[in-house]
C-alpha positions in Angstrom: 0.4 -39.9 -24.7 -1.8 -36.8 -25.8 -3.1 -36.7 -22.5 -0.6 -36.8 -20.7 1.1 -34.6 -22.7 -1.8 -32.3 -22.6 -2.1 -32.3 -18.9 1.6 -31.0 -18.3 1.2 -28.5 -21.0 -2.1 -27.0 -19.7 -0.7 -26.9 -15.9 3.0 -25.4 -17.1 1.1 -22.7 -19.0 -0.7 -21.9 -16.3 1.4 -22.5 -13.5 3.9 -19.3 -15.4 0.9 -17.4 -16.9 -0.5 -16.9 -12.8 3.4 -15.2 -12.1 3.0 -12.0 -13.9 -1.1 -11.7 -13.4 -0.9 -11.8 -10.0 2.4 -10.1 -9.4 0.6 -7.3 -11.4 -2.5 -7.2 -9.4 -0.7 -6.4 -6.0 2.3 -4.2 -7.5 0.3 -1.0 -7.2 -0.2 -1.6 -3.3 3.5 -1.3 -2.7 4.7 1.3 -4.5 5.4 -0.4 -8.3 8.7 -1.5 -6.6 10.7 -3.8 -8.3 11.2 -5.9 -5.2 7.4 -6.6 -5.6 8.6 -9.7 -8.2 11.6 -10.5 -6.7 9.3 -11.3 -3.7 6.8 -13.2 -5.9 9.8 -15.3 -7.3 10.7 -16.2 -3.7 7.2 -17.6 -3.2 6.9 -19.2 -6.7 10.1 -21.3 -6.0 8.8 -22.2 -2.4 6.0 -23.4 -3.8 7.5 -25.9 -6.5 9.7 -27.0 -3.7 7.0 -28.1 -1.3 5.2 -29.4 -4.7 7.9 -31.7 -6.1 8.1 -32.4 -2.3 4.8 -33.7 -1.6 5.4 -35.5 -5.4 8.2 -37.6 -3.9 6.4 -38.1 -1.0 3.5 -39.4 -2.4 5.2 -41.8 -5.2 7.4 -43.2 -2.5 4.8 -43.5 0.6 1.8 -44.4 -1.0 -0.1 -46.7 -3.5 -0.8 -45.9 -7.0 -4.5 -45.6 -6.0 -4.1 -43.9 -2.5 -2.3 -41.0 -4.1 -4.7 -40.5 -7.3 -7.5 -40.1 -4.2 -5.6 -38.0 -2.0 -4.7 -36.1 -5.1 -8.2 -35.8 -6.8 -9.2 -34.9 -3.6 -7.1 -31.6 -3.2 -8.0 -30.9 -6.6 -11.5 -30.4 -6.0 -10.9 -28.4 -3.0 -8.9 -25.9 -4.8 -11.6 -24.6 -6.9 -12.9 -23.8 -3.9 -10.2 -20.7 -3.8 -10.8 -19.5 -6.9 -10.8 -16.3 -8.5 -7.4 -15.8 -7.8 -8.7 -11.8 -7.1 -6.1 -10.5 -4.3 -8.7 -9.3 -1.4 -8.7 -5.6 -0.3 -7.8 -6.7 3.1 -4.3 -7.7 2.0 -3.5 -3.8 1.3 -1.2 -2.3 3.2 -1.5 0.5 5.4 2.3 1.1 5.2 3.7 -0.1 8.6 4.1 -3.7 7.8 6.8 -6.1 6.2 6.3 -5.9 2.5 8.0 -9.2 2.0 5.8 -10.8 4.8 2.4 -9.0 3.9 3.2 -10.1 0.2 4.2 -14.1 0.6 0.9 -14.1 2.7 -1.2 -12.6 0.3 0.0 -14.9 -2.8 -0.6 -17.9 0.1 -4.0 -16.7 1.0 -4.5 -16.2 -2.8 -3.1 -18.4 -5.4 -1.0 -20.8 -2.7 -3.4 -23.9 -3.5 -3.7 -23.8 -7.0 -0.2 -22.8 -7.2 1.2 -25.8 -5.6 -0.9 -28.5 -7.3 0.0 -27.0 -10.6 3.3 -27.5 -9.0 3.3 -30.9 -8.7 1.8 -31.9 -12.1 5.0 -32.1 -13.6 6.8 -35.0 -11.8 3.8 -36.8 -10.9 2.4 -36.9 -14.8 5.8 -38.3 -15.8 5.7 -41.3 -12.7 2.3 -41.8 -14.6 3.4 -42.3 -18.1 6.2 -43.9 -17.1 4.0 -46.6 -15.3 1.7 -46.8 -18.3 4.2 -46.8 -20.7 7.2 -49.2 -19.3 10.3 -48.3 -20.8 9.6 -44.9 -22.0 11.3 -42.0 -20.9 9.7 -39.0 -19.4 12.1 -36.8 -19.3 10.7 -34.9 -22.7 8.0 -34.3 -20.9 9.9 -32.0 -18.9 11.3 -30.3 -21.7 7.3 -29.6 -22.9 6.7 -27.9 -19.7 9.4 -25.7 -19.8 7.9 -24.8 -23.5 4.3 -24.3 -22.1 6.0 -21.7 -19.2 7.6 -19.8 -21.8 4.9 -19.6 -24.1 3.2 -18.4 -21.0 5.7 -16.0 -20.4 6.2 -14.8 -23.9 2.9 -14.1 -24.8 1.8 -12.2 -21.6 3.1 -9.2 -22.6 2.5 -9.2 -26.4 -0.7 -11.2 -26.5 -2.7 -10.7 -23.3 -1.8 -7.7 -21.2 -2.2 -5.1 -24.0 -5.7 -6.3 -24.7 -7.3 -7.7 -21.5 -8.0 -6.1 -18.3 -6.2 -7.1 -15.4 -8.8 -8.5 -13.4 -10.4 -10.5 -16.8 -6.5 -11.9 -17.0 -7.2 -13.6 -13.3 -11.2 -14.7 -14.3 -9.8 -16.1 -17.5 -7.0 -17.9 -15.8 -9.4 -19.4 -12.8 -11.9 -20.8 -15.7 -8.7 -22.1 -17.5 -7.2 -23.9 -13.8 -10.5 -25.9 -14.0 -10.0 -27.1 -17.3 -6.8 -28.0 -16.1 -7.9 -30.1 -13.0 -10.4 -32.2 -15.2 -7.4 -33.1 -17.2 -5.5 -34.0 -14.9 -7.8 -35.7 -13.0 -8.7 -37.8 -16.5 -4.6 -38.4 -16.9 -4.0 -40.1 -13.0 -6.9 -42.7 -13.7 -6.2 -43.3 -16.8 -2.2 -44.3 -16.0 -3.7 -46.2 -12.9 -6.2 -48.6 -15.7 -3.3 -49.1 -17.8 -0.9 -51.2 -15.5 -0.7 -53.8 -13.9 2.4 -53.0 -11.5 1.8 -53.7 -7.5 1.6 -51.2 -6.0 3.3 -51.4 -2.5 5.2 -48.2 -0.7 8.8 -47.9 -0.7 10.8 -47.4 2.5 13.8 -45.6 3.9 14.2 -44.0 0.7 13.8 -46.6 -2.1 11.6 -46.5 -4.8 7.8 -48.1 -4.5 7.0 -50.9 -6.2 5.3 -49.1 -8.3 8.5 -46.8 -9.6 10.7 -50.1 -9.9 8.1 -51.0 -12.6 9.5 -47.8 -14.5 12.7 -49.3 -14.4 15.0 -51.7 -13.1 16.7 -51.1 -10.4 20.6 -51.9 -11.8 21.5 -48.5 -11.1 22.3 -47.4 -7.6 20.2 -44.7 -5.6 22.1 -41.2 -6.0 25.0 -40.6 -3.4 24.1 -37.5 -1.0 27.4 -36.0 -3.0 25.5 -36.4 -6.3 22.1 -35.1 -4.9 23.9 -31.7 -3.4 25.4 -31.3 -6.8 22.0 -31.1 -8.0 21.0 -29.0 -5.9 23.9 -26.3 -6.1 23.6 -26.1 -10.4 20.1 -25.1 -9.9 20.6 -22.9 -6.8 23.1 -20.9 -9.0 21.0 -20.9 -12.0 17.9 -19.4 -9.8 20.3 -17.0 -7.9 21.7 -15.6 -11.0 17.7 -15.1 -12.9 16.8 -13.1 -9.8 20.0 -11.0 -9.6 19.9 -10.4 -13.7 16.6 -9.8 -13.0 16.8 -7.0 -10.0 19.6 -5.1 -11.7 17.6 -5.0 -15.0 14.2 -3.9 -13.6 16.0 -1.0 -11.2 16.9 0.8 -13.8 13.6 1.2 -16.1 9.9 -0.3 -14.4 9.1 -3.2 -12.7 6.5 -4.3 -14.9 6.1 -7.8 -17.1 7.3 -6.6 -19.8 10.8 -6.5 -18.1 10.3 -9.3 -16.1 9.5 -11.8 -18.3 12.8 -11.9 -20.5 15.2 -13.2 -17.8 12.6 -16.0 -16.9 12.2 -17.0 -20.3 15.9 -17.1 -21.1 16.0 -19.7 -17.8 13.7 -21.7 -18.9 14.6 -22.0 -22.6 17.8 -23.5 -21.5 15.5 -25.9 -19.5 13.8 -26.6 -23.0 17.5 -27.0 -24.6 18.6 -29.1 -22.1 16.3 -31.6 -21.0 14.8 -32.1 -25.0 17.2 -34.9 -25.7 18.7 -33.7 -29.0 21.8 -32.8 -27.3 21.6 -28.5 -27.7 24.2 -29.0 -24.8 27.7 -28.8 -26.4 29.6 -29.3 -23.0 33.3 -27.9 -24.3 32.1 -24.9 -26.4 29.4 -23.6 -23.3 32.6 -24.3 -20.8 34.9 -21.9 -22.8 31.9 -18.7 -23.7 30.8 -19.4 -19.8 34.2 -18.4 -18.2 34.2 -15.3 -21.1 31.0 -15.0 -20.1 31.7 -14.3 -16.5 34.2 -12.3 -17.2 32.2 -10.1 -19.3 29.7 -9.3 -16.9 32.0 -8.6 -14.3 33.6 -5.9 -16.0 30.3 -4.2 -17.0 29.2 -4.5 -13.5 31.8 -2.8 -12.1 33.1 -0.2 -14.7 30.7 2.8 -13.7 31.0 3.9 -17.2 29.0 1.4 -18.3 26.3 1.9 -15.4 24.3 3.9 -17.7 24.1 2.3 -20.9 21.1 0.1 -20.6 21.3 -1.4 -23.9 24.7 -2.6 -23.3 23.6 -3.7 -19.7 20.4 -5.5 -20.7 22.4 -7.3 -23.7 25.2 -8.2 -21.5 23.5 -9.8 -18.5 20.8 -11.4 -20.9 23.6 -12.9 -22.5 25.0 -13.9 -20.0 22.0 -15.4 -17.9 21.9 -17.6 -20.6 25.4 -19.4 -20.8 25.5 -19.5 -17.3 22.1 -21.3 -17.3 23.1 -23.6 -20.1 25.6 -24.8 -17.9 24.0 -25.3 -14.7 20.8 -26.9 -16.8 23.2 -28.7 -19.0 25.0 -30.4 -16.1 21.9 -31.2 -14.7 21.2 -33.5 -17.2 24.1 -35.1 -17.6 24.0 -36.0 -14.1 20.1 -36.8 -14.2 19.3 -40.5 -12.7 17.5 -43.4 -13.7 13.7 -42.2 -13.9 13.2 -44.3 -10.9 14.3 -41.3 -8.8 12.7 -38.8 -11.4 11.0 -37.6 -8.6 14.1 -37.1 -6.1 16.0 -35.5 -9.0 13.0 -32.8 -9.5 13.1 -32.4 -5.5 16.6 -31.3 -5.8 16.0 -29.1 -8.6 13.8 -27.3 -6.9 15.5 -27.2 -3.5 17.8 -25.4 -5.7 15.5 -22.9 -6.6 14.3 -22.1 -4.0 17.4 -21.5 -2.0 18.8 -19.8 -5.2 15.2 -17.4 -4.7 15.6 -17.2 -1.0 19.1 -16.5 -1.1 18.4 -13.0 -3.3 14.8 -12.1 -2.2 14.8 -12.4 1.6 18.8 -13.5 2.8 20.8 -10.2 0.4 18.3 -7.1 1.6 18.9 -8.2 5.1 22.4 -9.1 5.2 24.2 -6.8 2.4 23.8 -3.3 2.4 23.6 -2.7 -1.4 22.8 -4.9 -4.4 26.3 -6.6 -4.1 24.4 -9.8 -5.3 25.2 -9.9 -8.9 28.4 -10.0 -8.4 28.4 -12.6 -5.8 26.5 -15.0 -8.0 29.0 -14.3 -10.5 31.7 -15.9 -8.5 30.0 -18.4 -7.1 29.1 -19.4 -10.9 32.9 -19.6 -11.8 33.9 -21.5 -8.5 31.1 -24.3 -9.8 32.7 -24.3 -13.3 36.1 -24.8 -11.6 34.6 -27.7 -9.8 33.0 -29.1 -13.3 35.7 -28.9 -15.1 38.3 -30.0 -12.4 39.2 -34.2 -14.2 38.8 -32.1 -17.7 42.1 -31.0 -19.9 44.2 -28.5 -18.5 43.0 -25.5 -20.7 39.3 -26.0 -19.6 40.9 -25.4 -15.4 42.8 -22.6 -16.9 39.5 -21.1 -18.6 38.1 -21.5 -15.2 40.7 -19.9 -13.0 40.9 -16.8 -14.7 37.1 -16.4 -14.3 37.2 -16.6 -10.7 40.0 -14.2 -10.6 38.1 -12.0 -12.9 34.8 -12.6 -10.9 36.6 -11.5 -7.8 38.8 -8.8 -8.9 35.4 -7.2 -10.4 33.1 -7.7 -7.2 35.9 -6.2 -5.3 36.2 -3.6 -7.5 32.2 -2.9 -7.7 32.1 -2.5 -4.1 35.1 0.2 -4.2 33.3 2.1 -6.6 29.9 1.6 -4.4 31.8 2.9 -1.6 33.5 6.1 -2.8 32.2 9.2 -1.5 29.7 7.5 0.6 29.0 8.3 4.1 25.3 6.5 4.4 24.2 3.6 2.8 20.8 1.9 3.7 18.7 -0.9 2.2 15.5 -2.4 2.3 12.6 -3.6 0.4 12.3 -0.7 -1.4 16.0 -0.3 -2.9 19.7 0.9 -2.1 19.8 4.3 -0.7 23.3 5.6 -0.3 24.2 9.7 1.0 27.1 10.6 -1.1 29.2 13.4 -0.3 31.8 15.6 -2.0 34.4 18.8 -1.5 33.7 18.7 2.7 36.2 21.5 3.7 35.0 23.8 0.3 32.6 26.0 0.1 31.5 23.1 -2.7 30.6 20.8 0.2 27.6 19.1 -0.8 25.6 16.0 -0.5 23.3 13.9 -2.4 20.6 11.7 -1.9 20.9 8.0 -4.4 18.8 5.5 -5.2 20.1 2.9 -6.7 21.9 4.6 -9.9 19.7 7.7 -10.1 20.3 10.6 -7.9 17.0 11.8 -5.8 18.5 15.3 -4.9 21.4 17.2 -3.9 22.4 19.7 -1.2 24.8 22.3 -0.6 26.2 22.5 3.1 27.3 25.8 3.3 25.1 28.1 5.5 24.7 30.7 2.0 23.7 27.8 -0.1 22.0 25.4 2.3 18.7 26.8 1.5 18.9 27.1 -2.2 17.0 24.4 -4.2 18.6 22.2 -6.6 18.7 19.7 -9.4 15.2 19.1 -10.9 13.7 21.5 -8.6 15.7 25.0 -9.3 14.0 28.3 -9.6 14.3 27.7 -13.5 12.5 24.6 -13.5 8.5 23.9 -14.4 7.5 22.9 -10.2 10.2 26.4 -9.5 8.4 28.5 -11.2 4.7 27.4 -10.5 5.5 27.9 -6.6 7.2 31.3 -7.1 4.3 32.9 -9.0 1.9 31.6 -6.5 3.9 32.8 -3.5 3.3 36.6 -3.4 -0.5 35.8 -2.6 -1.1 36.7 1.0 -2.4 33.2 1.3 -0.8 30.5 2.5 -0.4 27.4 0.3 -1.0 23.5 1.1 1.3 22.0 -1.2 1.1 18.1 -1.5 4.1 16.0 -2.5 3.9 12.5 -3.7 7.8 11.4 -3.0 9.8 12.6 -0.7 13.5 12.7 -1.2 16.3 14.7 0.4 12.7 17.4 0.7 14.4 20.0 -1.4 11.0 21.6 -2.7 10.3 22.2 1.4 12.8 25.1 0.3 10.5 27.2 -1.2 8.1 26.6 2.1 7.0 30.0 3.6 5.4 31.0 6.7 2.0 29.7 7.2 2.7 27.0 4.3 1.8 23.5 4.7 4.1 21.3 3.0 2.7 17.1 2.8 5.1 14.8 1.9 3.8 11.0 0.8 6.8 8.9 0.8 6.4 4.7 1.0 10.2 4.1 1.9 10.8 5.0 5.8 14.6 5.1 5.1 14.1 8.0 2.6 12.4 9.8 5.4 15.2 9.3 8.1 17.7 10.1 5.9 15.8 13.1 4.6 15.6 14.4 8.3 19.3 13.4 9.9 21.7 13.9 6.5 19.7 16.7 5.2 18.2 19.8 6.5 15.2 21.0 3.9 12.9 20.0 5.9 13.7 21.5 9.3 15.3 24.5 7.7 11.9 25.4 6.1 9.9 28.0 7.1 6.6 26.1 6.2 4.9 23.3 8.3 6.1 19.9 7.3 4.1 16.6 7.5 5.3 13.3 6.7 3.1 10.6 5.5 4.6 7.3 5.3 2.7 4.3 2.6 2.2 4.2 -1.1 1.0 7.6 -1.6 -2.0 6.8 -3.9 -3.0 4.3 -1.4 -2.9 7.5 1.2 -4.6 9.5 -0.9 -7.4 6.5 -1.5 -7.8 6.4 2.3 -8.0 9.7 3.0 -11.2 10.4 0.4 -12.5 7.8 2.2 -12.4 9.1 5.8 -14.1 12.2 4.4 -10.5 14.2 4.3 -10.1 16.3 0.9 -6.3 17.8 1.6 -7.5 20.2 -0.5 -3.7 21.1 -2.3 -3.4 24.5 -4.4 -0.4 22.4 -5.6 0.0 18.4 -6.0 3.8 17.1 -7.3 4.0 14.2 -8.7 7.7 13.1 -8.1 8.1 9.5 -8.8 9.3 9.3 -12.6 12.9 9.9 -12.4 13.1 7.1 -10.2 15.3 3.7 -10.6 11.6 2.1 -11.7 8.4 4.5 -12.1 5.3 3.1 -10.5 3.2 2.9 -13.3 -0.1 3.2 -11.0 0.7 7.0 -10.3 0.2 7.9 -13.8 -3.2 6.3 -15.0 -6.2 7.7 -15.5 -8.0 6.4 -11.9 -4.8 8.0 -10.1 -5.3 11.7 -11.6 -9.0 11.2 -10.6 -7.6 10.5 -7.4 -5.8 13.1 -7.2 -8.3 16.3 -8.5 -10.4 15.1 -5.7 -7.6 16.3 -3.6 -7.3 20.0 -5.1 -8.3 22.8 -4.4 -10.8 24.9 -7.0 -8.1 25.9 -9.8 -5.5 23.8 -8.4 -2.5 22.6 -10.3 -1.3 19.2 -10.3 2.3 19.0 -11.2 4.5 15.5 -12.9 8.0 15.4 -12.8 8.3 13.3 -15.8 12.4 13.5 -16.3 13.8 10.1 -17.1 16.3 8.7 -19.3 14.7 5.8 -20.8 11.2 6.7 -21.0 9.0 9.6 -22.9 6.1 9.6 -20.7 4.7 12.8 -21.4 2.6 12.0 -24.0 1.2 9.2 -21.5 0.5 12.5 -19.2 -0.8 14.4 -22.8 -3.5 11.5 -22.6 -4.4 11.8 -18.7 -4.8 15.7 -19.9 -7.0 14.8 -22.7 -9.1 11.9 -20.9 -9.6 14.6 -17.8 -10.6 17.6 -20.2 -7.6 19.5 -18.8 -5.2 22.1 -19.6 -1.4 21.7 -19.1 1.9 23.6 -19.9 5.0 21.3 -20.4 8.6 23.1 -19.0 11.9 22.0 -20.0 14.4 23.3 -18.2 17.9 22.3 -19.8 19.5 22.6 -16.8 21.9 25.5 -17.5 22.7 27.3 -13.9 25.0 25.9 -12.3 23.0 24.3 -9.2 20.5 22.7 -12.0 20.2 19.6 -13.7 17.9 19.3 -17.0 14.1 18.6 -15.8 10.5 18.1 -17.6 7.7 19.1 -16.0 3.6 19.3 -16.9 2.0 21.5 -14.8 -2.4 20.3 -15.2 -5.1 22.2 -14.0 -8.8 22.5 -14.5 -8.6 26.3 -15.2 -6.6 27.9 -18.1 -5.9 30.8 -15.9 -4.2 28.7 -13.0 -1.5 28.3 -15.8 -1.7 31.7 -17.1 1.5 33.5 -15.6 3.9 34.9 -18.0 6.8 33.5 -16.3 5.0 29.7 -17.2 4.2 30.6 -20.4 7.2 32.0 -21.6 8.9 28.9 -20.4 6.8 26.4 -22.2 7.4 24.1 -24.8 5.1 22.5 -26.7 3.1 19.2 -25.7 3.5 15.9 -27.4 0.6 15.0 -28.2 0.0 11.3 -29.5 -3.4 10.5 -30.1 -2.7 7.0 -31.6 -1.7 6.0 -28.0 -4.2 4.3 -25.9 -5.1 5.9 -22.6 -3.1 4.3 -19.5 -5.3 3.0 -16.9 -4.7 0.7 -13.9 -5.4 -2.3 -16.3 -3.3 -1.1 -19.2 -0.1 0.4 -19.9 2.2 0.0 -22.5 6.1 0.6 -22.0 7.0 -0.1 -25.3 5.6 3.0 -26.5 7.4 5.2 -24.3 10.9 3.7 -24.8 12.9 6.8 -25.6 
């Protein structure tokens, strides 16, 4: 048993420790989005689905002995692949298919590990089952879902903070190898210990080899039965990645935030599948259809949009009754463990359609992230089904959730949909051009992404040139570019997101104004809704790709921009891309200024103090900086922080920036962010 047991629990812990590693490796090559894991979960339930497939392949088509050879076999090869180190030939250069260029990468990277860690599950529990006849294996299932959440939970707290990335994916390849030598130990060993024939199935019925797990009293699963599986765990996967999306837009996609949805999901695997009956069917019926209906109202109240405690609790919550149910019907339904294997094929079909349905189907087919609230109904339509030969009150319960489901999706989209004339989406998020008072002189549009707004312009010829928002004449970046305009020089201003281009305002004749945006909708929506850019008396140029990544390749052909000013706008984003604001990226970008130059961060955000993360940068770099506040008081403004850095106290010497400064955070207990190490826990306002 303790090898066995050992065996799942090695692969399991591995199998969900390799999900944030890797997913952390390759999120600073397209723009620390938060579609970057949503992606990765896409590919992560593909690949249990062709695992458990090629499981109930094997155990059906093939001997006991044939598939410990063809299984040893693949084993060994995989080792081969490893370290599981993304090569530098998977970068983009900014013109591909995130999506695609991403699910080929974790393929080319971790796909053969990946799936053979997949498979571990089912095919250990056929073994002990054939070694052991009579016992159940289904605890065994339960103990994976433990290992993946200890995994989970201690990536963040336990690993991360301490080891670099690229030790987390050495440590993790050693670890795989342990894991194949155990399971390579655990498939012989189940083979010496029974005597079963061992003659393939056909058409569909179990091997020899699986009747000796059970008898064969009960009936193969009905194609009704086996869809049933599959649509509880659909559902349950749909509604991790849409809880998942909404909470990551709003804050970083980073592990940290990753990790709690997919550990809620799988402790209700734990609950479920351990035996000791955590499943109370009537009382998870009634709090699931409160449940619903709770989330549907925060979802589509807008006065609840901001309040990310409230969010976070709510969908957490939530996530998890809805995944008790779907996990807890699961195992009522389970069959015989003859058809372990076909049960574990349907659980992942699930998942994987649940994944595909939200990562790849939604951005393509529906314009905004209307998926939440989708999944929410379909939830309640299944709990209408479940309960449907239950008492009355329970298909009560269950009615008014789907007419509170619906009545809030409906009511989501309205809200969506008021005052917008543009809405676009793709890998990179929801943009949406909202505008307001059109025969005023208050006309005015604005640029949003997701819930955050990225700018906002007045229409009117008197105003249409006036900067606002963040970027007023009050604020830290509006007075940096004022005091250096009355030089006779030109300036080469470099800006690191892109917007509705509202700094291109303060462009004059014989400026050059660079904008590095990695979203191409941003850009045509910057040039067709808005008209900074071609109102501007500077020269615009328009870089599209990750913006460090630019900057990387640039150096590298020789090409200093040379920049008397570089603005780093990224932080006020739906999800900062932490690889902008490490110590390797402000090397990158000094190499890109000009003697005296001033690097500017626009660090204004709602849940997160990052300028003592900047303090540090400062600090590590031997700088000298001057943090602005603006509060936001004219009437075009909104409140903004900005650190202007520079490697000469007297490019920041201007009364005008002096005499708005505040003084600098400074945290010297805080460890020094780098591309291997950040910690958002710290910076949580």
């Amino acid at each position: 048993m303790a090898l066995y047991a050992a065996t799942i629990f090695v692969s399991a812990f591995l199998l969900f420790l390799v999900q944030p590693v890797v997913a952390k490796e390759i999120l600073p090559w397209f723009g620390g989005s938060a579609a970057v894991w949503t992606t990765c979960l896409v590919f992560f339930q593909t690949a249990l689905l062709a695992g458990y497939a090629y499981s109930d392949l094997v155990v059906r088509r093939l001997s006991a002995r044939t598939q410990l050879k063809l299984h040893t076999a693949l084993l060994l090869v995989s080792l081969a692949t490893l370290p599981i180190i993304p090569a530098a030939h998977w970068k983009p250069a900014g013109n591909e298919s995130p999506s695609g260029l991403i699910l080929g990468l974790l393929a080319g990277t971790i796909g053969l590990p990946y799936f053979l860690l997949s498979t571990t599950s089912p095919l250990v529990q056929v073994w002990y089952a054939r070694a052991r006849a009579g016992a159940s294996p289904y605890r065994l299932f339960a103990l994976s879902n433990l290992a993946s959440m200890l995994a989970l939970l201690g990536y963040p707290f336990l690993l991360e903070p301490f080891a670099p990335t690229r030790t987390q994916a050495w440590g993790w390849s050693v670890a795989y190898a342990v894991f194949v030598a155990l399971c390579v130990a655990a498939g012989w060993s189940s083979l010496r210990r029974t005597n079963a024939p061992t003659t393939p199935g056909k058409h569909g019925r179990p091997s020899a080899t699986e009747a000796s797990i059970e008898d064969m009293a009960e009936p193969p699963p009905t194609t009704a039965r086996q869809a049933l599986w599959c649509a509880l765990a659909a559902t349950g996967s749909l509604l991790l990645l849409a809880v998942s999306n909404h909470i990551t837009q709003n804050i970083a996609a980073v592990p940290l935030l990753w990790i709690a949805p997919l550990a809620i999901y799988l402790l209700t695997f734990i609950l479920c599948f351990d035996g000791r009956g955590w499943y109370f069917r009537e009382l998870f019926l009634v709090m699931l259809a409160a449940g619903l209906c709770v989330m549907g109202w925060t979802l589509a109240d807008p006065k609840f949009t901001h309040e990310l405690l409230l969010q976070v609790g709510v969908f957490c919550a939530g996530l998890f009754l809805a995944c008790m149910f779907c996990h807890g019907e699961l195992v009522r339904l389970k069959p015989a463990p003859a058809y372990l294997t076909r049960f574990y094929l349907m659980i992942s079909l699930g998942g994987a359609i649940g994944s595909a349905l939200i990562g790849i189907v939604a951005p393509l087919v529906l314009p905004a992230y209307f998926e939440l609230a989708g999944g929410l109904v379909i939830a309640a339509l299944l709990l209408l089904w479940q309960v449907r030969r239950r008492p009355l009150v329970f298909g009560a319960l269950a009615v008014v959730a789907v007419v509170a489901t619906v009545g809030c999706a409906i009511w989501s989209v309205r809200e969506f949909y008021q005052g917008t004339i543009v809405s676009k989406r793709n890998f990179y998020g929801v943009l949406r051009v909202q505008e307001w008072s059109p025969d005023t002189v208050n006309h005015r549009r604005s640029l949003i992404h997701g819930t955050i707004m990225h700018g906002t312009q007045y229409m009117e010829p008197v105003f249409r040139r006036s900067p606002t928002t963040y970027y007023t004449t009050t604020s830290g970046i509006g007075l940096l570019l004022q005091v250096l305009h009355p030089t006779v020089k030109p300036l080469k201003i470099g800006v690191i997101g892109l917007g509705t281009g509202t700094l291109a305002s303060y462009g004059a004749i014989g400026d050059v104004y660079r904008f590095y945006d990695i979203n191409p909708q941003v850009m045509r929506i910057a040039q067709q809704e808005f008209t900074y850019l071609q109102d501007s008396d500077a020269t615009i140029q328009l870089v599209l790709g990750d913006a460090r990544l630019s900057l990387e390749r640039e150096l590298a052909q020789g090409q200093s921009q040379q920049f008397d000013v570089l603005v780093i706008d990224a932080f006020s984003s739906d999800a900062i891309p932490v690889h902008l604001i490490t110590t390797e990226a402000l090397g990158v970008y000094l190499k890109h200024m000009k003697p005296g130059g001033v690097i500017a961060f626009h660090v204004t955000n709602r849940f997160l103090n990052l300028v003592p993360v900047v303090e540090g940068l400062v600090a590590a770099h031997s700088l000298y900086v001057i943090h602005i506040a603006d509060q936001g008081e004219d009437s075009l403004a909104s409140r903004s922080d900005w650190l202007l850095l520079s490697t000469r106290r007297e490019s920041l010497d201007y009364p005008a920036l002096t005499g708005a400064a505040t003084e600098v955070e400074v945290r010297k207990d805080w460890r020094l962010w780098t591309d291997d190490y950040n910690n958002l826990f710290q910076v949580l306002k």
